[in-house]
N, C-alpha and C positions, 0 to 999 in steps of 0.2 A: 337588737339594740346593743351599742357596745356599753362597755363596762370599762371607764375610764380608770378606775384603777388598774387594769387589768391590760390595759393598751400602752402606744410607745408613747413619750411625751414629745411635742410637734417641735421641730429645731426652732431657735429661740434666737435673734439678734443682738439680745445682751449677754451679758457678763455670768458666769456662772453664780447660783442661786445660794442662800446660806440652809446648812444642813437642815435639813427636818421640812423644805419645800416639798409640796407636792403641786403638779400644775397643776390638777383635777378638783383640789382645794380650798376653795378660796380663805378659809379660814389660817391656814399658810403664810397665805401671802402678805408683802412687809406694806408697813402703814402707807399711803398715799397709793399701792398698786391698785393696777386697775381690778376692778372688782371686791377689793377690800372693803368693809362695813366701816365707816367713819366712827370713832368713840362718840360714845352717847353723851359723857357730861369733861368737862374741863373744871378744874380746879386752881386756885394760888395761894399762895404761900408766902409771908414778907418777913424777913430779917432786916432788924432798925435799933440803933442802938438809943442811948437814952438820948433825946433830945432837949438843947434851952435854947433858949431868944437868941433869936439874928446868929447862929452859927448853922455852917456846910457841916453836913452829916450824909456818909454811904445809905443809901435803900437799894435791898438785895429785893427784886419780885420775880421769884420764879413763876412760871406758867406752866400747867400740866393739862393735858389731853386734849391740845390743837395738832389739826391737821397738818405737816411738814407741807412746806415749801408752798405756804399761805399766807398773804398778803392780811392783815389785819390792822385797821386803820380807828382812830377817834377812842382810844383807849385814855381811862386819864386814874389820877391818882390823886386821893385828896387826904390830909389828915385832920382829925379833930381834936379839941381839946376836951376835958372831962365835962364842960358845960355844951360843948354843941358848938362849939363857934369855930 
């Protein structure tokens, strides 16, 4: 049986790989490659500054640990006031 660390790595049609690649690896390999383990939980984050009546104000929502070059649709964003409404 071979021993894939131990063998040549098979000519590749892309782009050279970033350092610390191993093809025999999969744990290596960059987020969305094939064989890569999808993150288990996603996270957010929201910067908003103070808000009052009937005035535009920036909302910053970062997203953390979606899959790259993932189509994600029916996301919404709601705020409440201190009673619930």
């Amino acid at each position: 049986m071979e021993k894939p660390a131990t063998s040549t790595e098979p000519e590749e049609p892309w782009s050279t790989p970033l350092a610390g690649y191993k093809w025999f690896n999969e744990s290596t390999f960059k987020l969305g490659s094939y064989g890569y383990q999808q993150p288990t939980s996603s996270s957010y984050d929201f910067t908003c500054p103070t808000i009052t009546n009937e005035t535009e104000f920036p909302l910053t929502l970062k997203l953390t640990g979606l899959i790259p070059n993932t189509t994600y649709s029916n996301l919404k964003v709601g705020i409440y006031n201190t009673s619930g409404t």
